[in-house]
N, C-alpha and C positions, 0 to 999 in steps of 0.2 A: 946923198944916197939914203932912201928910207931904213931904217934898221927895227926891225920886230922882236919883241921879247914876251913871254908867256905872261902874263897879269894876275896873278895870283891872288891878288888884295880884289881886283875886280870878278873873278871867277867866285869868290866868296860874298859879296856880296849881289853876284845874281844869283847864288844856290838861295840865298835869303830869299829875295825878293818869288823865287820861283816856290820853294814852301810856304809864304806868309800868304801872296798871292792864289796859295792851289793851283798852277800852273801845270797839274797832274801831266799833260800832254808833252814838256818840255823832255828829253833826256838826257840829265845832267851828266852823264858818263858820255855823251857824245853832243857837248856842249863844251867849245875851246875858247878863252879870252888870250888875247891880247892886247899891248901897248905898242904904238909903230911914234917915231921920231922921225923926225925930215922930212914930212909930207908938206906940198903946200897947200891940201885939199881944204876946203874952207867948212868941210864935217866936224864935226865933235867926233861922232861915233858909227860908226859899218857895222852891217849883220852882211855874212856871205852864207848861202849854204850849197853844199854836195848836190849837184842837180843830178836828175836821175842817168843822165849819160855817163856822168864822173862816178856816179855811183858802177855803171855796168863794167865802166872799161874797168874802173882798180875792185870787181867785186866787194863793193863796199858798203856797209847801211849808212844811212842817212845821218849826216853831223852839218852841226852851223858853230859858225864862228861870230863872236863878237869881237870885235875893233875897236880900240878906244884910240883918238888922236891923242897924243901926250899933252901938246901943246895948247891946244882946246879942251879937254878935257880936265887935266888936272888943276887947272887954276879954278874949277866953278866951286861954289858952294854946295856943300852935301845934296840940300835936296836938289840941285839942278842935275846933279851926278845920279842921284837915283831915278828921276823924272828920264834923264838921258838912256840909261839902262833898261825902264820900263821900254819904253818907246823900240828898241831895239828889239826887246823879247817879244814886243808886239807883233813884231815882222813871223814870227815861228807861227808856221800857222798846225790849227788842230793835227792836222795829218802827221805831223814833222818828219815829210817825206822830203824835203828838201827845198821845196818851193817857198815863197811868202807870201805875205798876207801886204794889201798895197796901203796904199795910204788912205784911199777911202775908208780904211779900218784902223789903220795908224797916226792916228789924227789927238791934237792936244785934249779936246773934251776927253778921251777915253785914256790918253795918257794921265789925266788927272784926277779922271773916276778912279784908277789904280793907285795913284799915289794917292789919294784917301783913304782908299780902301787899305792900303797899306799901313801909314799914322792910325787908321782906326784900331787895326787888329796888334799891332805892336807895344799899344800901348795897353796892353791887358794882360 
C-alpha cells in the first residue's frame, strides 16, 4: 500500500528554488510537497494540479502538488534532486491556474538552463 507523508525538507527547498529562480508566478501557500513509499511507479517525481472542475465542484483556487517517490528520489545526489525539482516546477505554467505546461517546455536543455541559472545566482 502506498503511504503519503507531507515533505517538509522538500517544500523547502522548492520555496528556494522558486525565490533564487524568480518563479514570481508560482504560489508558495498553495504549493504542497510530498513523499509517497510503496509505489512501483518507475518516476522519481509527480506534479498533480487542482484542474479547474476540482477547483468548481470544492470552490477552490488553484493548488499543485509535488510528489517525490521516496525510493527514487532519495538516494540521488543533490543536484539530480534539485535538477528533479526544477523539472517539476517546470510543469506550473505562468497562469497557475491549474493546468501544465508539457513537455515540449519541460525538456533537459531548459531544466539545465535553470540549474545554472540557479549555481550562478547562489553563489553570490
Amino acid at each position: 500500500m502506498i503511504k503519503y507523508i507531507y515533505a517538509e525538507d522538500v517544500k523547502q527547498k522548492i520555496e528556494e528554488l522558486i525565490s533564487v529562480l524568480e518563479f514570481k508566478h508560482v504560489n508558495k501557500e498553495k504549493l504542497f510537497c510530498f513523499r509517497s513509499f510503496g509505489t512501483k511507479s518507475r518516476a522519481i517525481a509527480r506534479c498533480y494540479g487542482l484542474s479547474k472542475i476540482w477547483q468548481a465542484a470544492l470552490n477552490s483556487a488553484p493548488c499543485y502538488i509535488i510528489e517525490v517517490i521516496s525510493e527514487r528520489f532519495d538516494p540521488l545526489p543533490e543536484e539530480q534532486k534539485l535538477k528533479v525539482l526544477i523539472h517539476e516546477l517546470l510543469h506550473v505554467p505562468k497562469s497557475f491556474g491549474g493546468g501544465f505546461r508539457n513537455h515540449s517546455y519541460v525538456c533537459k536543455k531548459n531544466v539545465d538552463y535553470f540549474y545554472e541559472l540557479y549555481k550562478r545566482r547562489k553563489s553570490f
